[in-house]
N, C-alpha and C positions, 0 to 999 in steps of 0.2 A: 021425423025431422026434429020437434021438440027435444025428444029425448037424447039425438046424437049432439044439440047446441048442450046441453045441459053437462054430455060426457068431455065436449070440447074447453066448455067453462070449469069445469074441475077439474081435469088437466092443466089450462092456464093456474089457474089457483096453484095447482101442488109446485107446478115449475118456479111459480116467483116464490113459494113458501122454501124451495131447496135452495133458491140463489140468495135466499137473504139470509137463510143457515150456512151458506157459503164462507168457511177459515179463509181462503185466498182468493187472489184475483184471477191466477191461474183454474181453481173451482170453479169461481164466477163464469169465466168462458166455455168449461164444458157443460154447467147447466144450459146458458144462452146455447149453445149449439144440440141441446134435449140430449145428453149425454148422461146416463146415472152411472153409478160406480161400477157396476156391473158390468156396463158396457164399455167403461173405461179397462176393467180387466180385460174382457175379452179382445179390444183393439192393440193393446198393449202384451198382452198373453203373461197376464199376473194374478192374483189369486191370492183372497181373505187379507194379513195384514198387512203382505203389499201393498194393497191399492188404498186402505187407511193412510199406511205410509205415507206412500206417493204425494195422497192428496192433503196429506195434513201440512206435507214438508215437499214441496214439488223440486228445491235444489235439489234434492237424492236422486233424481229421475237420473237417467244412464243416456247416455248419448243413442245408445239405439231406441229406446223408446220415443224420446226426442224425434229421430228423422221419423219414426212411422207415425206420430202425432202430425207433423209435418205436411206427412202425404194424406192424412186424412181431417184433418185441421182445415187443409187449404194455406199455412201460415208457413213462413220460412222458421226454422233452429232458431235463426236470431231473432222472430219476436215473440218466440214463444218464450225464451230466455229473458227476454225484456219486460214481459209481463212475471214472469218468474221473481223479478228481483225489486219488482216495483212496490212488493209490498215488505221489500226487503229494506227499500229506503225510505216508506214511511214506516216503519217501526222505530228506525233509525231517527227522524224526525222527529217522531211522538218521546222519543227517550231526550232529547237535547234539550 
């Protein structure tokens, strides 16, 4: 029992330690959903710089990746694009 709270607590640990290394917001949401990159290739059926890509720069994402995020997301194209661009317009902010 001890030892499974112990493997519980270090897991919360790693999760909040990858969402605060988290480049985007769109990141942010697939940590919050225990999503690692790995597992974002394999939802998405992408592999090695791909998914650097994707997640460094998520406008690149392709409209089919999009809907299958969608269906597994639980989120419609449009907020997943919403969150996409949201850190598009504070960047835009932070430059004015």
């Amino acid at each position: 029992q001890n030892q499974k709270q112990m493997t519980n607590k270090r897991d919360l640990i790693t999760k909040f330690r990858k969402m605060r290394e988290a480049k985007t917001e769109f990141e942010v949401l697939l940590r919050m959903r225990g999503i690692s990159d790995r597992k974002f290739g394999m939802i998405c059926d992408i592999k090695g710089s791909t998914i650097v890509k994707y997640l460094q720069d998520p406008t690149l994402l392709r409209v089919k990746h999009l809907k299958i995020l969608e269906n597994f997301l639980a989120l419609s194209v449009s907020e997943i694009v919403e969150l996409i661009y949201l850190d598009i317009d504070e960047e835009e902010d932070e430059r004015d």
